[in-house]
Structures are given as structure tokens and as C-alpha cells.
N, C-alpha and C positions, 0 to 999 in steps of 0.2 A: 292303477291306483296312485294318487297324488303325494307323496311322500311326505314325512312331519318334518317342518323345518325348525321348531323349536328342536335343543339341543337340551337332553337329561331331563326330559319333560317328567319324570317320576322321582327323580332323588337318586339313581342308581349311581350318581357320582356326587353324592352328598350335593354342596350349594355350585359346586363348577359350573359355568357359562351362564348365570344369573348375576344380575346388577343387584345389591339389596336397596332397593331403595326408600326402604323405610326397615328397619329394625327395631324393634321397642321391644318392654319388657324382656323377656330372657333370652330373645332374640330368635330368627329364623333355624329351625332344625329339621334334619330327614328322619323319619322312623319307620319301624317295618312295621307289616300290612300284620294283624289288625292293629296292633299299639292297646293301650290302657283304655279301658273303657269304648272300645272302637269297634268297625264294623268291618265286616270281612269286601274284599272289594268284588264285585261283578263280573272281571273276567281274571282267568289266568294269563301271569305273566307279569301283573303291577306288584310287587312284592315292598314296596317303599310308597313314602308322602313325604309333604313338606307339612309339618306345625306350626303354628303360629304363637304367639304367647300374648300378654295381659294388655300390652300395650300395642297401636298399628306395627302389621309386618306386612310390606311390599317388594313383589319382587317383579323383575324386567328383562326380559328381552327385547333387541332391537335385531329384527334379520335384516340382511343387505341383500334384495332379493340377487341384485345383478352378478355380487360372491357366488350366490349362491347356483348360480347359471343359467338363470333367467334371461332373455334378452329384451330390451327396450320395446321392441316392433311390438311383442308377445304382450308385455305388460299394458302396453297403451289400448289394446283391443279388451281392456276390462275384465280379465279372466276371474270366475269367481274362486273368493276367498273364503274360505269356511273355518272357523275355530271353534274349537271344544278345550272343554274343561270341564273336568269330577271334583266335587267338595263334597266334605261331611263336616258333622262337629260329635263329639264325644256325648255319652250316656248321660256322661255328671255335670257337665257346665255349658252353660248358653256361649253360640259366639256371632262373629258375622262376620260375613262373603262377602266380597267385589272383584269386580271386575273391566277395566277397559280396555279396548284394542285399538290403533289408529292405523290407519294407512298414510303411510308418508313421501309427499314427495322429496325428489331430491335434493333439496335445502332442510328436508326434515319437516318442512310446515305438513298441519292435518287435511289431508284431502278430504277422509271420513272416517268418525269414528262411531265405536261402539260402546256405550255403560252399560255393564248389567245395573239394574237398580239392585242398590245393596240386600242384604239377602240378614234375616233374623233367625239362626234355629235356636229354638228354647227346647230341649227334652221334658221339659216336663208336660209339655202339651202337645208335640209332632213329632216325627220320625227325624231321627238326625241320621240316615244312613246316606250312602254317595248317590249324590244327586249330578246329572251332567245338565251343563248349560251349552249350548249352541248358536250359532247366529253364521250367517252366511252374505258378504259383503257382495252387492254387485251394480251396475249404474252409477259408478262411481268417478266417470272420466278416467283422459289418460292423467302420467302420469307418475303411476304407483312406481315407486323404488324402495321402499322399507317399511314394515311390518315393526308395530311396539305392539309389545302382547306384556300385559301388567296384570296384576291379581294377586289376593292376600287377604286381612283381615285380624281379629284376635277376638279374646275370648270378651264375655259380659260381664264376670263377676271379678275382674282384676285379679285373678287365680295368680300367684308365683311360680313360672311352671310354663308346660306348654299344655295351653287349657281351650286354645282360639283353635280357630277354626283349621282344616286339612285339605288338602288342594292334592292331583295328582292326576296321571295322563293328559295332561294338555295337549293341544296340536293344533298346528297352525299347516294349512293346505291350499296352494295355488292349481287352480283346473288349468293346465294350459295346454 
């Protein structure tokens, strides 16, 4: 089994080894599983999330595969790259989801990337509980040296608060 190269992919060390790169509204926070108006998570053991608040919150990792002890030869034979991630939104207020991945080469340009197309949950009409997205990178050429894994969002009704959308167990996976 391919191990998670993201780091505090659930909140268990509050905002540690994430970039914020967008912070608005009352800014990026971790809360425990369910939180205010929230939904119990799926498996045991994710006991935290990240919140979002009223205005864009993005957050970033960048892996260094080759830190990470990966070697060249391995990465150039195009090993597949697989990422997930769990969102929900709260009972009481709309928010929305996004999501991009890039594989990057070693100057950091995109070799290929992934969008999720942004995501609407309104409660008043659909289920806001944790939903995982997926996607699995491969045919990619050589090349690969760094993995950007981004995602975030906020709430729709400009709530004061952390009203926007929850994010948690992420994971980023090299098959090698």
C-alpha cells in the first residue's frame, strides 16, 4: 500500500504543513468531527476538519517527491498518481468545493493537472454530508518531481463564522 504523502491531511496538527493560500473571511480553522450542524464522518479515526469561512479559503501543499525518496528513474516510468479528498457543508448554510492538483516538473512548470469543477451544496435541496472526490493521474510523461495538492472553498450566504465548506482526509499516492 502506497503511503499518504500529504502531511496533517485531517487537522490533527491544527493548520501545520499547509500554505494558506487564500484566507478570507474569519479565516482557515480545524474543528472536531461532527462540529455544529455537521455530519458524522464515514470511517473511524478522522476525528478533525478544516472549515472554511464567508469569504475564499485555500489551502496548499507542494511534495518534493525526490525528499520524499522517490528516485528519478522511478518517477520518469509514469507511476500512477492517485488523490482523494472528503468535503461536506453544514445543515444550515450553502457553500462550495474546489479542487486542483498539478504534477510538476522540476522548475515547477505543470506537466498535468487536475480541476475538480467547483462543487454547490445548498441543504436545502441535497444531502451536504462527506462526499470523496477521486481522480488518478497517468500518461503523463517523464519528468514528474513535485505534486501541488490545493483545495478549499467558503460558505454562500457570507455567514460571519465558519459557515463554508469542510475538507478532510486527503491523500496524495505514488504506485511505484
Amino acid at each position: 500500500m502506497a503511503r499518504n504523502l500529504l502531511k496533517n491531511p485531517s487537522g490533527e496538527e491544527q493548520l501545520e504543513f499547509w500554505e494558506l493560500t487564500e484566507n478570507g473571511g474569519s479565516q482557515w480553522k480545524v474543528e472536531d468531527m461532527p462540529g455544529d450542524c455537521g455530519h458524522d464522518f464515514c470511517y473511524d479515526g478522522v476525528t478533525k476538519y478544516f472549515a472554511t469561512s464567508f469569504e475564499l479559503c485555500l489551502k496548499r501543499q507542494v511534495i518534493d517527491l525526490l525528499a520524499e525518496g522517490y528516485f528519478s528513474e522511478d518517477l520518469d516510468t509514469q507511476p500512477a498518481v492517485t488523490v482523494e479528498d472528503w468535503y461536506c457543508g453544514r445543515t444550515d448554510c450553502g457553500c462550495t468545493y474546489q479542487m486542483t492538483v498539478c504534477l510538476l516538473d522540476e522548475n515547477h512548470e505543470v506537466i498535468q493537472e487536475y480541476k475538480h469543477e467547483p462543487v454547490t451544496l445548498d441543504p436545502d435541496c441535497e444531502d451536504c454530508s462527506w462526499k470523496q472526490v477521486t481522480h488518478i493521474f497517468s500518461d503523463y510523461g517523464p519528468g514528474l518531481r513535485f505534486i501541488s495538492f490545493e483545495h478549499g472553498g467558503q460558505d454562500t450566504k457570507f455567514w460571519d463564522g465558519w459557515f463554508g465548506v469542510r475538507v478532510t482526509g486527503s491523500t496524495v499516492t505514488v504506485e511505484v
